[in-house]
C-alpha positions in Angstrom: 0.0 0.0 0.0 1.6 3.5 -0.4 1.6 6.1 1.6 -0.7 9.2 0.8 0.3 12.9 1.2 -1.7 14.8 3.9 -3.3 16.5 0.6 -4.3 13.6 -0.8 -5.5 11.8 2.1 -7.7 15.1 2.8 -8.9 14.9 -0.9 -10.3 11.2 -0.3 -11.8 12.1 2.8 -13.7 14.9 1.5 -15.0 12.9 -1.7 -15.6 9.7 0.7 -17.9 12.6 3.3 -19.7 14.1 0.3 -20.8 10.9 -1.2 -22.1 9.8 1.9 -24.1 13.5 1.8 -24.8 12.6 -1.4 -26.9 9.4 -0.7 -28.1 10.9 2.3 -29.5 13.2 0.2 -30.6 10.7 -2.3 -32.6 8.7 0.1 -33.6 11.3 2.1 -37.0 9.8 3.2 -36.1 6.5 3.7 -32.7 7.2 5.5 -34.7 8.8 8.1 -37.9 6.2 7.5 -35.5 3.7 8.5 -33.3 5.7 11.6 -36.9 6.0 12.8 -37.5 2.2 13.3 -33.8 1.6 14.1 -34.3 4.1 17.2 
């Protein structure tokens, strides 16, 4: 495995968190449909 720069290891993170928004976003209704049955 080689080793990242701080930069690029900041870059991943920040396309890895907005993804996740992303499909958040996308499911919207159902991501909170379903944190509502988990809770």
């Amino acid at each position: 495995m080689s080793k990242l720069s701080p930069t690029e290891e900041t870059i991943i993170a920040n396309i890895k968190g907005k993804s996740r928004k992303v499909l958040a976003d996308a499911l919207g209704i159902k991501l909170s449909t379903l944190n509502t049955h988990i809770a």
